[in-house]
C-alpha positions in Angstrom: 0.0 0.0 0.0 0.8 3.3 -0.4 0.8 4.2 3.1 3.1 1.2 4.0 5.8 2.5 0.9 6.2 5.6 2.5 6.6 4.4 6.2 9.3 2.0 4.3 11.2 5.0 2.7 11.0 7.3 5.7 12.4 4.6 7.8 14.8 4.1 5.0 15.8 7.9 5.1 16.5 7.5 8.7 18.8 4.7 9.2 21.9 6.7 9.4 24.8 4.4 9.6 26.3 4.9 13.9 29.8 5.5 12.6 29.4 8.3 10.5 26.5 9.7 12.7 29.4 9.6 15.8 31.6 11.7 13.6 29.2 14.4 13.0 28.3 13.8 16.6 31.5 14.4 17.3 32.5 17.4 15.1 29.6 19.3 16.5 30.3 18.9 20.4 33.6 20.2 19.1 32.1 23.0 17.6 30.5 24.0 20.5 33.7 23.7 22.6 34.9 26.1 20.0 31.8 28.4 20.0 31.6 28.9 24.0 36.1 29.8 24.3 35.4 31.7 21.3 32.7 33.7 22.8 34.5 33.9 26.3 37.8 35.2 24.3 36.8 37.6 21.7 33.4 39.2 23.5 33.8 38.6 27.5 38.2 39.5 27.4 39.8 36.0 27.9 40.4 33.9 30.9 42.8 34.1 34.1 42.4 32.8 37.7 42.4 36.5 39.3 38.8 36.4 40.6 37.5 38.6 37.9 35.5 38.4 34.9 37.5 36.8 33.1 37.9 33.9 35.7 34.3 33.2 35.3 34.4 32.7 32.1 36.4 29.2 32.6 33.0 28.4 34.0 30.7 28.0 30.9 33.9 26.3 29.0 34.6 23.7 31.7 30.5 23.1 31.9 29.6 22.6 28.3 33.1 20.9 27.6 32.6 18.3 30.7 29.2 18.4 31.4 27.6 18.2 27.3 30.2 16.7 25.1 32.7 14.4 27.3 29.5 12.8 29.1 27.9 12.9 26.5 30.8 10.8 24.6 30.8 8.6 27.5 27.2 7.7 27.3 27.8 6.7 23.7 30.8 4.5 24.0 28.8 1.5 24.4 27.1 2.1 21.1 29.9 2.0 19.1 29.5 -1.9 17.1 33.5 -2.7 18.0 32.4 -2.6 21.8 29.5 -5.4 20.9 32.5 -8.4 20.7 35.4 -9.4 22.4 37.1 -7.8 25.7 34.7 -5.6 27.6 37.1 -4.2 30.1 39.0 -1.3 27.5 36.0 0.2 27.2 34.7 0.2 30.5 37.6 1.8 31.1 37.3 4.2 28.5 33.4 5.1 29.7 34.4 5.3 33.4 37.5 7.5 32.0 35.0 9.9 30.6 32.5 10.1 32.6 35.8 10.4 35.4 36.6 13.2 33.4 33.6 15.1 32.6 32.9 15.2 36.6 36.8 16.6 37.2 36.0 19.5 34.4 32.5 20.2 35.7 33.9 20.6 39.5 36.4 23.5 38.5 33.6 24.9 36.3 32.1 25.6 39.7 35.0 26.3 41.5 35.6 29.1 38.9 32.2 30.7 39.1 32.2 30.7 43.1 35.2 32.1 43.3 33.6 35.2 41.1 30.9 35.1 42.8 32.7 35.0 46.2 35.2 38.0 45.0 32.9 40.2 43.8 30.8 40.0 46.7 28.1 38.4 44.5 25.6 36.0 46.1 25.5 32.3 44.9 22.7 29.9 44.2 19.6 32.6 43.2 18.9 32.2 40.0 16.9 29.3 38.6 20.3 28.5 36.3 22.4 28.2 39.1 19.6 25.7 40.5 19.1 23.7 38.0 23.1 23.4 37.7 23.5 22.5 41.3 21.1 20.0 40.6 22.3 18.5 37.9 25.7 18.0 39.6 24.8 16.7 42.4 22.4 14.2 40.2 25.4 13.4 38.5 27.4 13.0 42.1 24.9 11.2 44.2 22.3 8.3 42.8 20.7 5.9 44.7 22.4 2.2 44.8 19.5 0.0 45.4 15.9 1.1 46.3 14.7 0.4 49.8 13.1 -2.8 50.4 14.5 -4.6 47.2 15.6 -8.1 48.8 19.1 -9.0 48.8 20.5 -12.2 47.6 22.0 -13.8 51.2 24.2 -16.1 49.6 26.0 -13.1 47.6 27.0 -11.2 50.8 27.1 -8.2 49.4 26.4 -5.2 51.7 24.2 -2.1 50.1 23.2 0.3 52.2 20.6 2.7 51.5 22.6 5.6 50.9 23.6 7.5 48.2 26.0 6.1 46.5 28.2 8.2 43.4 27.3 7.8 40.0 30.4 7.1 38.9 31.8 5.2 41.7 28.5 3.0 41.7 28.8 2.3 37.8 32.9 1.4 38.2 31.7 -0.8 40.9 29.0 -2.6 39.5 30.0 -2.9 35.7 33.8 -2.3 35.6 35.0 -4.6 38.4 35.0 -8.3 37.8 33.5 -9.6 41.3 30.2 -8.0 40.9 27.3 -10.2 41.0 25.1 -10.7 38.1 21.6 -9.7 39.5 23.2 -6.6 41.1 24.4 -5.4 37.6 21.3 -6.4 36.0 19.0 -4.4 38.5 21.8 -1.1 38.5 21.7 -1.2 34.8 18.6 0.6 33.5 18.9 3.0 37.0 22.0 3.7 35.5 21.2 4.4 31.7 18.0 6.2 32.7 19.8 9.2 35.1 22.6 9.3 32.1 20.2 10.4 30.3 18.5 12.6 32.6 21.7 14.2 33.6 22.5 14.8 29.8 19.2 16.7 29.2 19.5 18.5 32.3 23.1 19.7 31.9 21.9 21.0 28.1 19.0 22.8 29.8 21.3 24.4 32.6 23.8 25.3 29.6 21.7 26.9 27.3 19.7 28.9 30.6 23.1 30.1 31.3 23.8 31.1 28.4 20.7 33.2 28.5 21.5 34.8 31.7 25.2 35.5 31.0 23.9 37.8 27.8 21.1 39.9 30.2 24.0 40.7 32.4 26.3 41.2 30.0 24.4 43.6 27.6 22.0 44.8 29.6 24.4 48.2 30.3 26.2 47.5 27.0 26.4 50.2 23.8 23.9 47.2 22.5 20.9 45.7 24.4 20.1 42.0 24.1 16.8 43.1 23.0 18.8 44.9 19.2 20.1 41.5 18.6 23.9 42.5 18.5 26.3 40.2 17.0 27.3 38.6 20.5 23.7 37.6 21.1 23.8 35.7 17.6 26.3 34.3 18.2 25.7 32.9 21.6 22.2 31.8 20.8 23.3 29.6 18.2 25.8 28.2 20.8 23.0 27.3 22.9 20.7 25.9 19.6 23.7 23.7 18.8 24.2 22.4 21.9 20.4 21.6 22.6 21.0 19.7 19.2 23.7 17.8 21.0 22.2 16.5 23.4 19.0 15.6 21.5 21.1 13.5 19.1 22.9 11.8 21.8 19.6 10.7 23.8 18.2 9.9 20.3 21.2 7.8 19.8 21.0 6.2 23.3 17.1 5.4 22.5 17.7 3.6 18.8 17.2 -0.3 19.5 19.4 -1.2 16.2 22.9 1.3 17.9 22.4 -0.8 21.7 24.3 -3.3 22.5 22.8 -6.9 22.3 23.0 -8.9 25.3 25.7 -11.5 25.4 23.0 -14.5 25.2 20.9 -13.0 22.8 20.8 -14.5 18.9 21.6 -11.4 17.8 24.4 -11.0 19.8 25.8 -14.3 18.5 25.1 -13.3 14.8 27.7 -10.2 15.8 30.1 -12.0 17.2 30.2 -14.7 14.3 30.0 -11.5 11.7 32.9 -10.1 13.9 34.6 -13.7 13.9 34.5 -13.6 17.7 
């Protein structure tokens, strides 16, 4: 039927090989690593560690550079086909490594914009940007282990408190080392892959509100309101367009059945690994 041609080419349209679709992925989070030092250098006077200014403009670098593309790379890692047969443990390593690193950037782009805050005699946490940051971090720091109530295996004597447990250090410990138990990695799994996401979408939203607030301030005594549209405004708002694009590629990437990983047991998996000659 007509109707069933269509759906056929449309679906056609969209299956976008993962490998190329990483590249462009890839070239546009580097884009927008471009696009926010670019804006900080040439329109907001540079960078230095004095407490000024320019120290807070290490802030929306270290945010959209850790917080957008590296997690956002390390959310993806598992998609790419070469991670789908033989040793797992190179790219746990690299996922952990990322995910490591994104938290490391994101911390000293906090540090950066208390300590402006702090010398300037400016007060912290009063905008809704600045909660919805906090937020996000301290999603991305702190996510529940196991959900009260949820019986415990005896024989595996494995202690979980009900506590709060790091993201990252409660993914390296229940996917990257090799003593973990089975059920406890297939019950952390989709907690896991469900904040990723969440944390993704939420560091995009605090980026591009940020970006918002940083141009009120900025031109709101300027020669040029944000209101005339001056070239800065532009120019920052298609930083924040592209890296809303980001991150809606990179969830859409995370949600396409054919890019996840089959499960070890599955046929499908064994169909990779004997097209792989694993």
């Amino acid at each position: 039927s007509l109707a069933h041609r269509c759906h056929h080419r449309s679906t056609a349209m969209l299956d976008v090989p993962f490998l190329p679709f990483c590249a462009f992925l890839g070239t546009l989070g580097l884009l927008c690593v471009a696009m926010v030092g670019t804006w900080c250098q040439h329109w907001r006077g540079g960078f230095s560690l004095d407490g000024g200014s320019r120290t807070f403009n290490w802030h929306p670098v270290l945010m959209v550079m850790g917080l957008v593309v590296l997690y956002g790379a390390a959310a993806l890692v598992y998609r790419i086909p070469n991670t789908w047969s033989g040793p797992k443990l190179p790219w746990k390593v690299l996922h952990g490594s990322l995910a490591l690193g994104a938290f490391i950037l994101t911390v000293l782009g906090l540090a950066a914009v208390f300590r402006f805050h702090n010398s300037q005699g400016t007060p912290n946490m009063y905008s809704l940007h600045s909660w919805m940051g906090l937020g996000t971090v301290l999603l991305f720091s702190c996510q529940v282990g196991t959900p009260p109530g949820y019986p415990i295996p005896p024989s595996s004597r494995v202690f979980l408190p009900h506590l709060l447990f790091p993201q990252w250090a409660a993914g390296f410990g229940a996917f990257l080392l090799p003593w973990a138990p089975a059920w406890l990695r297939a019950l952390y799994k989709p907690i896991h892959v469900f904040f990723g996401s969440t944390i993704l979408m939420l560091s995009v939203a605090s980026c591009v509100s940020g970006i918002n607030e940083k141009l009120f301030f900025s031109l709101k005594n300027g020669t040029m309101q944000y209101k005339l549209l001056p070239a800065e405004a532009v120019f920052a708002n298609t930083l924040g367009l592209l890296i809303l694009v980001f991150g809606v590629l990179v969830v859409a990437a995370l949600a396409r059945p054919s890019w996840k990983r089959p499960d070890s047991d599955s046929p499908d998996s064994r169909q990779v690994r004997d097209v792989l000659g694993g």
